[in-house]
N, C-alpha and C positions, 0 to 999 in steps of 0.2 A: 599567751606564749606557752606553748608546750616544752616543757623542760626534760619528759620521757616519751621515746618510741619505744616502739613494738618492733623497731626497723635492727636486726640485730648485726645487718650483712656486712658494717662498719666491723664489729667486735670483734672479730676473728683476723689479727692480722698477726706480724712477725713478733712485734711488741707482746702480744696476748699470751703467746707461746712462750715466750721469752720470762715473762713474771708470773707465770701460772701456777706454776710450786709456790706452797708458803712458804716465806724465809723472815723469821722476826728479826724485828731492827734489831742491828747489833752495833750500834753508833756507841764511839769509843769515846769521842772529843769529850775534853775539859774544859772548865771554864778559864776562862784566860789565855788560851791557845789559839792561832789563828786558824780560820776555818778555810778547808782547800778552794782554789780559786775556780773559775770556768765563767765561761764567756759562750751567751745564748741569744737568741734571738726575740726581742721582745714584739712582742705581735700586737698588744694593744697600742704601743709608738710607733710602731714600723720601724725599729732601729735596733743596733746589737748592742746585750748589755754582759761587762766584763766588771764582777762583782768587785776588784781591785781597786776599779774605780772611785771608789765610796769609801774607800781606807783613808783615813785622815778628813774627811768631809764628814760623812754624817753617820750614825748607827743606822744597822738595815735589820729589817726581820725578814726572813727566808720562809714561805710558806708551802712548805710541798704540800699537793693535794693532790687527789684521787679522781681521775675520770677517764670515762672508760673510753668514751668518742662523745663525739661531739651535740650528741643527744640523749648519751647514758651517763648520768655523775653517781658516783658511790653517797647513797642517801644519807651518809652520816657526814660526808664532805658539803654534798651543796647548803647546807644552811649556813656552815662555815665561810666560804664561800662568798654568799649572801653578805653575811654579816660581816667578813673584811671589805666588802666593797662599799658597804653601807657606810662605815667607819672608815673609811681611807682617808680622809680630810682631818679626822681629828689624830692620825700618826702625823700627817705633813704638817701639821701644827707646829706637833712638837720636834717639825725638821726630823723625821725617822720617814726610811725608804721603805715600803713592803712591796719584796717582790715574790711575787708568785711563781712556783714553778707546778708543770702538766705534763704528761709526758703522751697526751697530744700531740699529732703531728702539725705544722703551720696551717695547713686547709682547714682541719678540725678545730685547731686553736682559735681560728678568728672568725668560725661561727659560735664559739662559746663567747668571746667578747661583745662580741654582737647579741647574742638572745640575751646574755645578763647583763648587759651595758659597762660591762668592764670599765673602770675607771685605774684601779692600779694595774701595773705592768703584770701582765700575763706572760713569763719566757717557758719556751716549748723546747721540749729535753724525749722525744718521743724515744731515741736510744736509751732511755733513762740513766748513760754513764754517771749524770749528778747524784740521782739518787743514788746508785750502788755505791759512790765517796765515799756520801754522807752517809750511808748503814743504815737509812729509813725504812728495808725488810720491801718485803711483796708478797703480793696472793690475791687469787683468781685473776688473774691477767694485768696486774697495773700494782705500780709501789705501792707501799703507804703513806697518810698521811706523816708527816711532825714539822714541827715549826720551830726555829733556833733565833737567836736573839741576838747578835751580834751590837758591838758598841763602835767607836766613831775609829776609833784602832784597826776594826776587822777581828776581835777574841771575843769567844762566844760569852757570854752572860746567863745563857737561859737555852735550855733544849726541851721540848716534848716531843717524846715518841708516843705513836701510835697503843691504845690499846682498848678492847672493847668497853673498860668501864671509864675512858675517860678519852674520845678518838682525836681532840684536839683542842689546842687550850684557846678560849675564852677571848673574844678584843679584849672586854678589862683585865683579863691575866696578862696578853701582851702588852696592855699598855701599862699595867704597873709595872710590869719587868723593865721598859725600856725607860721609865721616870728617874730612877737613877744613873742612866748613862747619857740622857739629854744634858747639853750644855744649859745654863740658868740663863736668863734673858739678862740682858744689861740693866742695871739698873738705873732709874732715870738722874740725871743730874738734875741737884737740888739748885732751884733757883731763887735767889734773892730777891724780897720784897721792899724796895724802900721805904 
């Protein structure tokens, strides 16, 4: 599977222009505040997901990530990348949603789910108005990475923004972060031995 081209005639579109000036995150949110809503198209389900939804159900982690089309990923994104998709079985363990967001258009979006076998929800923001909400910054043609923590309420817990000496936080950072906002398993009822 070839993960980079040489093929660059993807690169150059309105998006490119658009995020091409550096602008550092300048994400404001508090913890305990709710995070702004927006309703996107998930390409790895084929269905639309309106982050609302999951208030009062379960804590979500918010992944934005960096890719440029659908053959160029920012080399400090795809291992990330990788390794939330590696890991996505041990967030829905502990019942926590990770959705990913791209600012990928749907065409490009669902040849990335497809070469890296996408298993979490991939939603595609190619106007990138999510990122510019969220203040997660941009440069040479595409936002930046950060990743926010959200609890079962919808109020953030936990944010990393983007920065070279630390481009994205860690599954085990996010999954310590979200161990205290997972509800505890029931615990078994004790049964009597005659």
């Amino acid at each position: 599977m070839q993960l980079y081209s040489k093929n660059f005639r993807g690169l150059l579109n309105r998006r490119f222009l658009h995020n091409f000036l550096p602008i550092p995150a300048t994400n404001q949110f508090y913890c305990d505040v709710a995070t702004p809503d927006f309703e996107l198209p998930d390409i790895t389900n084929g269905r639309r997901v309106h982050l609302r939804d999951y208030r009062g159900q379960q804590p979500v982690i918010l992944a934005f990530t960096r890719i440029f089309t659908e053959k160029q990923y920012c080399p400090l994104c795809l291992p990330h990348i990788v390794a939330l998709n590696k890991n996505y079985h041990r967030f829905t363990e502990l019942g926590v949603e990770v959705l990913m967001l791209t600012s990928t258009d749907e065409r490009q979006s669902q040849i990335v789910v497809r070469d890296l076998g996408l298993k979490l929800p991939l939603l595609s923001n190619p106007d990138c108005d999510v990122f510019r909400r969220y203040g997660v910054g941009q440069a040479l043609g595409a936002p930046l990475p950060a990743q926010f923590v959200l609890d079962e309420a919808g109020k953030l817990r936990y944010k990393h923004l983007f920065s070279f000496l630390d481009s994205n936080a860690s599954v085990e950072t996010l999954l310590d972060q979200v161990q205290p906002w997972v509800p505890s398993p029931e615990p078994a009822a004790a049964v009597a031995v005659p």
